[in-house]
C-alpha positions as CSV (number, residue, x, y, z in Angstrom):
1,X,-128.6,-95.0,200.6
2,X,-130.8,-93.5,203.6
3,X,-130.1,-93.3,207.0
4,X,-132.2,-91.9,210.1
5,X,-130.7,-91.5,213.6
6,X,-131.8,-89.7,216.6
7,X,-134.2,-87.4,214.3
8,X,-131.4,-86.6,212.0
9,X,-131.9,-87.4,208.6
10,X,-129.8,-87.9,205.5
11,X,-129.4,-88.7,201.8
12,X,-126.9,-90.3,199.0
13,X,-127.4,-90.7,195.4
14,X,-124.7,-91.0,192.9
15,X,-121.9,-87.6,193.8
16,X,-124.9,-86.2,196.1
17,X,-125.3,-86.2,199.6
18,X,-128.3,-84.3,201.6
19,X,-128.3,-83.9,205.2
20,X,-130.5,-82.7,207.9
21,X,-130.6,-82.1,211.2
22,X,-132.9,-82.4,214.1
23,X,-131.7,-78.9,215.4
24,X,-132.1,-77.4,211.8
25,X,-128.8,-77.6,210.2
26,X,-127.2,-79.8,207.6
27,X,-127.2,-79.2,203.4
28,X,-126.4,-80.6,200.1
29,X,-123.0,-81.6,199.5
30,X,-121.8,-82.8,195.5
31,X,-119.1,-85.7,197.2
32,X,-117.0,-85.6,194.0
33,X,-116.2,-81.9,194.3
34,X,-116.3,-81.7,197.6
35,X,-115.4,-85.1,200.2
36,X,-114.9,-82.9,203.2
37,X,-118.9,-81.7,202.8
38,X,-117.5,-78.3,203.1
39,X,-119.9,-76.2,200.8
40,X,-123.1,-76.5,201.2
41,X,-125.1,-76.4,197.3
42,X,-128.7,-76.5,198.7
43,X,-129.3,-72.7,197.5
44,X,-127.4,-73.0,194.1
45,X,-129.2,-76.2,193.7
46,X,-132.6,-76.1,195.7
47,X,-134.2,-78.8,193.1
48,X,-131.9,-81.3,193.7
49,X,-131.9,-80.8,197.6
50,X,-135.9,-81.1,197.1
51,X,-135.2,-84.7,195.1
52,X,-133.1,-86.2,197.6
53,X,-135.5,-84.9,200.3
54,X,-138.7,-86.7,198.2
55,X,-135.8,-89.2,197.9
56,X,-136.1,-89.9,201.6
57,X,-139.4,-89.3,202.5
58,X,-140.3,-92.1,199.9
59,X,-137.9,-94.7,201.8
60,X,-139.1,-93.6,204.9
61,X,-142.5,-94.1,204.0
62,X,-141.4,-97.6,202.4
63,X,-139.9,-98.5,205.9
64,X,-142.8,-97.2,208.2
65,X,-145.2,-99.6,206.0
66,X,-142.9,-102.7,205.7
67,X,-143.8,-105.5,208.1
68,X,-140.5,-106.4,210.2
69,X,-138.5,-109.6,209.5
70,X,-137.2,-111.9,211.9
71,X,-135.6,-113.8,213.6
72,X,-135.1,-111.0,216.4
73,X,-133.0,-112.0,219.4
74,X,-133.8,-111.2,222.4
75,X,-130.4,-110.1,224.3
């Protein structure tokens, strides 16, 4: 799961979570261990923070080249 909002970016697969932020913050978070996001793992666990960072930049990449899908409404 991948979301992007305002330039902040972030990251779920499996007990994982990666975040970042526009302003430079955010982490790596295991969910099962941790539900209030609390610790952040990224530098006990850099290689899984890079994963789930090639993680998004490959969706993101998937989304910029995808053609959109209609029908939009105009509101």
């Amino acid at each position: 799961m991948f979301w992007e909002h305002r330039g902040n970016r972030s990251a779920r697969s499996g007990n994982w979570k990666w975040v970042e932020f526009v302003n430079g913050g955010g982490g790596l978070f295991d969910l099962a261990a941790d539900p209030g996001e609390t610790r952040d793992l990224t530098g006990e666990k850099p290689q899984v923070a890079k994963m789930m960072r090639d993680k998004w930049n490959a969706w993101k990449k998937e989304m910029d080249e995808a053609e959109p899908r209609g029908p939009f409404r105009d509101y």
